[in-house]
VEXTI-737122 format. One record per residue (C-alpha): x, z, y; residue in three letters. Coordinates in steps of 0.5 Angstrom, whole numbers. Layout:
REM VEXTI-737122
SITE    xx    zz    yy resn
SITE     X     Z     Y  ALA
...
END
This chain:
REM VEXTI-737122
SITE    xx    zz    yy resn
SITE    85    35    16  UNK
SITE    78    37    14  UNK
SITE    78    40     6  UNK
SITE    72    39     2  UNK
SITE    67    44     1  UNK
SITE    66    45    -6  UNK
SITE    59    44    -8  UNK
SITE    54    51    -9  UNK
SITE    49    53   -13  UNK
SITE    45    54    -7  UNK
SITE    45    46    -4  UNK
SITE    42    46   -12  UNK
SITE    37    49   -10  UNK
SITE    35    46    -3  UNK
SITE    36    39    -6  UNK
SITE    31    40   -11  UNK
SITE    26    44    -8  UNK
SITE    27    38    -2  UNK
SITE    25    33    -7  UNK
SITE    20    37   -10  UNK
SITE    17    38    -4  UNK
SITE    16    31    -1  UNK
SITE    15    27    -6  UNK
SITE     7    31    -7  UNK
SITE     6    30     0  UNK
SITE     7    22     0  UNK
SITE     3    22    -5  UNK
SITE    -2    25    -2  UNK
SITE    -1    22     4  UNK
SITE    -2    15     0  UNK
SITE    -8    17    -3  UNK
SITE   -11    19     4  UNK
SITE    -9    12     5  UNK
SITE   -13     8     0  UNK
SITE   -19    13     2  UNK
SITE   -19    11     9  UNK
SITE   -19     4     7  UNK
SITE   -24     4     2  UNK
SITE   -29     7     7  UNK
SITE   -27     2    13  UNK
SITE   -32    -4    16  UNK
SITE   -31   -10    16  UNK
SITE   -34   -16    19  UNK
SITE   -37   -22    16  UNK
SITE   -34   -27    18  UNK
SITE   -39   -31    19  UNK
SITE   -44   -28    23  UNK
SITE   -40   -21    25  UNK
SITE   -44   -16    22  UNK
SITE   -40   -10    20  UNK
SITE   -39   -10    11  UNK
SITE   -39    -3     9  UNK
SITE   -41    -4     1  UNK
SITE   -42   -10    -2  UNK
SITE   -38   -16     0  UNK
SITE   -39   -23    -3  UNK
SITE   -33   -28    -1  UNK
SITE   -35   -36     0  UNK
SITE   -29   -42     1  UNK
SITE   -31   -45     7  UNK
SITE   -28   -51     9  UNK
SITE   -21   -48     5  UNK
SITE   -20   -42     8  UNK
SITE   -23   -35     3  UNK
SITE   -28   -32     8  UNK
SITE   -33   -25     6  UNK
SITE   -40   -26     9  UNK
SITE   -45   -20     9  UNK
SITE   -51   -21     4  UNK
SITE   -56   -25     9  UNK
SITE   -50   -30    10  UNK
SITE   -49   -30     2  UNK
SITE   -57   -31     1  UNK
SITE   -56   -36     7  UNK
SITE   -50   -40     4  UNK
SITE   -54   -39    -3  UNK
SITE   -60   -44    -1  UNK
SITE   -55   -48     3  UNK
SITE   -51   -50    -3  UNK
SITE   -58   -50    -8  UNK
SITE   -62   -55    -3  UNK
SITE   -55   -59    -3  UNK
SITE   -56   -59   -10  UNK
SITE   -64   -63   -10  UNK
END
């Protein structure tokens, strides 16, 4: 029959310095994470040119799409000679 191993001040010691080790380098790698995805690109959904910085979103027909600045100014006149 196996005994118990009574717990030592050195499992302490491991436990701790574990944890304290881990949870700075998920943080980091969290951080890391969001950066990456900052500095991605993504495609306009319209056209298919790469976004890098600014992103204009647009509901066409029900569905939310991110389009590029030129499709922006291009769905801006659209809806403006709509309105005359």
């Amino acid at each position: 029959m196996a005994r118990k191993r009574k717990a030592k001040e050195n499992d302490f010691i491991v436990s701790f310095v574990l944890i304290a080790l881990f949870w700075p380098i998920l943080l980091f790698f969290w951080i890391v994470k969001i950066i990456w995805k900052a500095w991605q690109t993504r495609p306009c959904e319209m056209c298919g040119n790469q976004i890098r910085k600014i992103a204009y979103n647009w509901v066409i027909d029900g569905k939310r799409k991110r389009v590029c600045p030129h499709c922006n100014q291009r769905l801006e006149r659209e809806q403006s000679r709509r309105a005359f």
